[in-house]
C-alpha positions as CSV (number, residue, x, y, z in Angstrom):
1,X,-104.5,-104.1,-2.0
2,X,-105.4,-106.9,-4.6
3,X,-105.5,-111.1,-3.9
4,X,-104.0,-112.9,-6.5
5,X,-103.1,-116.5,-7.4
6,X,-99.7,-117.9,-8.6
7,X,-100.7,-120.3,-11.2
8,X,-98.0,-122.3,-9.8
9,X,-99.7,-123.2,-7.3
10,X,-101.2,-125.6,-9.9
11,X,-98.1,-126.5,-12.5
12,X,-99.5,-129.9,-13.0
13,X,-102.7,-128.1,-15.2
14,X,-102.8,-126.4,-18.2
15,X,-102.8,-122.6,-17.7
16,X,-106.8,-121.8,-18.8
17,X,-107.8,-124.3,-16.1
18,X,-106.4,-122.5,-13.4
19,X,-107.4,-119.8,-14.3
20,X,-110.8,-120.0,-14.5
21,X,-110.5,-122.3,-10.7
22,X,-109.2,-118.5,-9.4
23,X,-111.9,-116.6,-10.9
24,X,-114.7,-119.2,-9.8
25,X,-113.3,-118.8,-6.5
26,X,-113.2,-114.7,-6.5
27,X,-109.8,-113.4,-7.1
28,X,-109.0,-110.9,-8.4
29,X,-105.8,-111.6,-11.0
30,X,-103.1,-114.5,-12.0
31,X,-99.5,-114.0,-11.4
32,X,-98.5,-116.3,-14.3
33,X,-96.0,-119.0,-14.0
34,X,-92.8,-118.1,-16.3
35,X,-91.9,-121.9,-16.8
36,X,-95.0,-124.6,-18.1
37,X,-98.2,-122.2,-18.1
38,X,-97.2,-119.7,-21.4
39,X,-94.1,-121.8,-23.2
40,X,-96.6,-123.5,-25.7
41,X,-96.7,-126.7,-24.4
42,X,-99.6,-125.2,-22.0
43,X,-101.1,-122.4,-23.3
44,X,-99.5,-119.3,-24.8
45,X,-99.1,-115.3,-23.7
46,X,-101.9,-114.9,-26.0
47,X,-104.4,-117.3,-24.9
48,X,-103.3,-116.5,-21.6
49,X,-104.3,-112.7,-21.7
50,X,-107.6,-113.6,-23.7
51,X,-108.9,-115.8,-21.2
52,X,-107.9,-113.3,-18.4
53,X,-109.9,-110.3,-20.5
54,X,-113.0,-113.3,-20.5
55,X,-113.0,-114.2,-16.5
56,X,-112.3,-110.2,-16.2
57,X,-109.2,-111.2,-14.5
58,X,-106.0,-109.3,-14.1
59,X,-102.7,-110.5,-14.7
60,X,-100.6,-108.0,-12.5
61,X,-97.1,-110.3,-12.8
62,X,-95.3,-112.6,-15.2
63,X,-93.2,-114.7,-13.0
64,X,-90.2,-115.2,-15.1
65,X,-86.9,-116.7,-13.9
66,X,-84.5,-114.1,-15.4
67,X,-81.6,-113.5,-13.2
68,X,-79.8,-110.1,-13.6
69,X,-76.1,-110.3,-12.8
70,X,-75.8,-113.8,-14.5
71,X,-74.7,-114.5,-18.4
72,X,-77.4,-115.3,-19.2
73,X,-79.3,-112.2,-18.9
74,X,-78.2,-110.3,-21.8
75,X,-79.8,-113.1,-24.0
76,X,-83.1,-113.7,-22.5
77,X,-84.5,-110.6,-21.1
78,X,-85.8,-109.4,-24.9
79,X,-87.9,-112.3,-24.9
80,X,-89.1,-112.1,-21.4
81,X,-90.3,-109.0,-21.8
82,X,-92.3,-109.6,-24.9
83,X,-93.9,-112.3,-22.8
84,X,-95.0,-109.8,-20.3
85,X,-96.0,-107.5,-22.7
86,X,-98.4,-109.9,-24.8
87,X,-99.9,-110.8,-21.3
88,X,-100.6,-107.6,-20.4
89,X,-98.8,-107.3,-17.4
90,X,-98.0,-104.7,-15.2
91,X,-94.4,-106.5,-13.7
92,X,-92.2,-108.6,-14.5
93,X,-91.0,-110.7,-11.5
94,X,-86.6,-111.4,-11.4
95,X,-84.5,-113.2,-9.4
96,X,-81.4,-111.3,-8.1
97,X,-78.3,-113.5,-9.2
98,X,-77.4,-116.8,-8.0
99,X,-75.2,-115.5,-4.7
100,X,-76.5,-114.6,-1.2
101,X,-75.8,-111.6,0.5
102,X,-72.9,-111.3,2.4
103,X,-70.9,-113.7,0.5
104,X,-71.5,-112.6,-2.6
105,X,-68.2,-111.2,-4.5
106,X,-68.5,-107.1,-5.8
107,X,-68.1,-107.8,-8.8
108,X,-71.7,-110.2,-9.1
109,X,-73.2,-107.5,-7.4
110,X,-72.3,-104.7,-9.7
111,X,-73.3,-107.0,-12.7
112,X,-76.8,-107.7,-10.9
113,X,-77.4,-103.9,-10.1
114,X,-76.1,-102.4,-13.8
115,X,-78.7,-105.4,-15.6
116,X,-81.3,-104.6,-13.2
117,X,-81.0,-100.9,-13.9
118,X,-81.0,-101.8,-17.7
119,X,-84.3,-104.0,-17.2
120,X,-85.8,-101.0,-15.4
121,X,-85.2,-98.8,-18.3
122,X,-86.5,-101.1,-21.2
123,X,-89.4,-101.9,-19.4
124,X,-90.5,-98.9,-18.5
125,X,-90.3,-97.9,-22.0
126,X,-93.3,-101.1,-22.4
127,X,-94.7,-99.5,-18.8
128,X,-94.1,-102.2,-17.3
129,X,-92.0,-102.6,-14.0
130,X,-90.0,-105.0,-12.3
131,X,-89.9,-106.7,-8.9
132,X,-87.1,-108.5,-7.4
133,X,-88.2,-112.1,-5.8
134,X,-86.9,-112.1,-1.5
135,X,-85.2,-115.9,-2.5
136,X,-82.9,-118.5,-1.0
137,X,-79.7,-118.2,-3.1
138,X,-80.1,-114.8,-4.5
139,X,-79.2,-111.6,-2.9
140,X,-81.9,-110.7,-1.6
141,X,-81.7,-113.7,0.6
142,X,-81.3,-111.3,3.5
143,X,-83.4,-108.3,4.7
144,X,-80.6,-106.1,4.6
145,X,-79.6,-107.2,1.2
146,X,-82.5,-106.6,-0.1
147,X,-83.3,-103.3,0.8
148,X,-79.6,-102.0,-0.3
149,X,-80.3,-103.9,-3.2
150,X,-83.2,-101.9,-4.4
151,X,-81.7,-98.6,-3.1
152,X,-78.8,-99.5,-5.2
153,X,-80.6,-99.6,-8.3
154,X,-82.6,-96.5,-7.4
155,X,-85.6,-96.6,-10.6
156,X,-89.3,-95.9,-9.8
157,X,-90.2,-98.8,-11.4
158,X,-88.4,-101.0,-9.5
159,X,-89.3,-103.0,-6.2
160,X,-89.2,-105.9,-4.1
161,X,-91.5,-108.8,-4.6
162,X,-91.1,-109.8,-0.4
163,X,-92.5,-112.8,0.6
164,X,-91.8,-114.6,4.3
165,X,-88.8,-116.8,4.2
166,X,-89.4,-120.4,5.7
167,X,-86.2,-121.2,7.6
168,X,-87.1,-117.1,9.5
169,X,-89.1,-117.1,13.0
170,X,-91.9,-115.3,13.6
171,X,-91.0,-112.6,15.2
172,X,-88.4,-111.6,12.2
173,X,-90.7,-112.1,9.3
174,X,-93.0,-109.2,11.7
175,X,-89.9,-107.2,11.6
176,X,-88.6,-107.8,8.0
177,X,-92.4,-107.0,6.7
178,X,-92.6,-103.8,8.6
179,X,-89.3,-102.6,6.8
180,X,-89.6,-103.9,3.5
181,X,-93.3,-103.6,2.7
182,X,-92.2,-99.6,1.5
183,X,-90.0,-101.0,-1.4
184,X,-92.2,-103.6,-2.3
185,X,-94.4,-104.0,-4.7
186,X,-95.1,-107.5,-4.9
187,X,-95.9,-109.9,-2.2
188,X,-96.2,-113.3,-2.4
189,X,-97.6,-115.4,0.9
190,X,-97.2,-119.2,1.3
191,X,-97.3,-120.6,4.8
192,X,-96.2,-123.9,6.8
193,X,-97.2,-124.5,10.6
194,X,-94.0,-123.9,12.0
195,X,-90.3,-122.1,11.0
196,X,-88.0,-124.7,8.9
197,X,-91.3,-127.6,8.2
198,X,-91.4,-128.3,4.7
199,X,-95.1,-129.6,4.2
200,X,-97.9,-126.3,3.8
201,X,-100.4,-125.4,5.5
202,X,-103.9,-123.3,5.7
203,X,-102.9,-119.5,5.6
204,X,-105.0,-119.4,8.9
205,X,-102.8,-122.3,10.4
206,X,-99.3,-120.2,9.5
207,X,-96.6,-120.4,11.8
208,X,-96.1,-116.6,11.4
209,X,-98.8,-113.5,11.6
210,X,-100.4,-113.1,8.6
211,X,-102.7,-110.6,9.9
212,X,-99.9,-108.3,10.8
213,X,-98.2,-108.3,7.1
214,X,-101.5,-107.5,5.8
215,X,-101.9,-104.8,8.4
216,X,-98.4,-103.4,7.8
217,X,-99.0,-103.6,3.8
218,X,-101.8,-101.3,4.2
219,X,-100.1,-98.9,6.7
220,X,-97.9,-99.0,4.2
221,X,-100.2,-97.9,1.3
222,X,-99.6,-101.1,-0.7
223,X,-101.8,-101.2,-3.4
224,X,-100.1,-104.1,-5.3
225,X,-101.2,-107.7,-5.5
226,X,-100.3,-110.5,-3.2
227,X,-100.4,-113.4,-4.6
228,X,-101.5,-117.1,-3.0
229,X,-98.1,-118.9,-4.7
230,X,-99.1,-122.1,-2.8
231,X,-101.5,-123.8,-1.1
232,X,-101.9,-127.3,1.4
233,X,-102.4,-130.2,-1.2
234,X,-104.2,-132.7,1.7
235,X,-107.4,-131.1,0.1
236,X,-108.8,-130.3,-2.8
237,X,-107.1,-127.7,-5.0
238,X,-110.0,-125.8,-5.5
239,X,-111.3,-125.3,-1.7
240,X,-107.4,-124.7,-0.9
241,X,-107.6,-121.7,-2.8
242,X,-111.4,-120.7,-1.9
243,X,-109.8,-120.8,2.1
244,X,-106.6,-118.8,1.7
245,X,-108.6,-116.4,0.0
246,X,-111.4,-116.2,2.2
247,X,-109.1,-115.5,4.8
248,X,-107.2,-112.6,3.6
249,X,-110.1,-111.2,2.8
250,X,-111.4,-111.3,5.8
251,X,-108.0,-109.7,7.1
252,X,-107.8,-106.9,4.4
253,X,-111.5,-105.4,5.5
């Protein structure tokens, strides 16, 4: 298992910055942000990737915003993959449509399986593979959605980027993990100080165990990334990130 940061969790600076914060502070690879951090106005896939190969950082994700099963798809995904591909990543992160499960209609969720299947097949041809955000207003809003969603499509390269859901309790975040850290291959890990609050917190401070979805990631024989997306912003950026990372470090011994 790897420790990486979101370089959202600093959109306000220009990509290279962050950066070279998360290899000062002993990461071991950026998950890039799709939108701000590699469209030109700060920094570039290129410049990106050449100051990951300097600070012998990986870049194990492009977080991208492409959502399969919407029109807009078809157009887009070229692009998005040529982004991934000039930063050298190894997956591409999607977002399952734009309904949640359960009251989604059949026909969205045939359109987000077939595109997701078609993703999975272009970019393995680029070896690179794709992982499907856990998201609010997606399908795989719900546990259950997500694991029949990535069933569904059925391709190797293909998984889940879970993360614990906010408005979830404890107790079914320690359940959700221990089912869905198989498919995944992704994680991302935030955390507030109690289910529903809106303002972060210290990783150590979570309102959920974060020692038990590390634990069950490496029963699991994880050997993806997960990936700080954000931190507490009543301290300095910098020792934010030092924290959270000294911590599941400390966890994933």
């Amino acid at each position: 298992m790897h420790i990486g940061l979101c370089t959202i969790a600093d959109g306000e600076s220009p990509v290279g910055e962050v950066m070279r914060e998360a290899a000062a502070a002993g990461y071991d690879g950026v998950e890039i942000w799709g939108r701000g951090h590699v469209d030109g106005t700060n920094g570039t896939p290129d410049e990106a990737r050449r100051t990951a190969i300097d600070l012998n950082l990986d870049i194990p994700t492009y977080g991208s915003y492409l959502r399969p099963g919407t029109p807009e798809f078809a157009e887009s995904y070229e692009a998005e993959l040529e982004i991934a591909t000039a930063l050298g990543a190894n997956l591409v992160r999607v977002w399952a449509g734009n309904q949640e499960y359960g009251v989604h209609d059949p026909g969205h969720w045939k359109r987000t399986v077939s595109d997701l299947r078609e993703l999975a097949t272009v970019a393995s041809e680029r070896d690179i593979g794709v992982t499907v955000e856990k998201h609010e207003g997606t399908l795989t809003d719900d546990g259950a959605g997500a694991r029949r969603l990535i069933e569904r499509v059925d391709e190797p390269n293909c998984g889940l980027n879970w993360q614990p859901l906010f408005g979830m309790t404890s107790d079914a975040i320690r359940a959700e993990v221990e089912d869905l850290a198989p498919l995944s291959n992704n994680v991302h890990i935030q955390a507030v100080p109690e289910s529903g609050a809106a303002t972060r917190c210290a990783l150590t401070d979570a309102f959920f165990d974060v020692e038990h979805v590390v634990r069950t990631l490496q029963a699991a024989d994880f050997d993806g990334y997960v990936n700080v997306e954000f931190v507490r912003d009543d301290i300095h950026f910098v020792r934010a990130i030092e924290a959270d990372l000294d911590y599941l470090r400390s966890l994933a011994r």
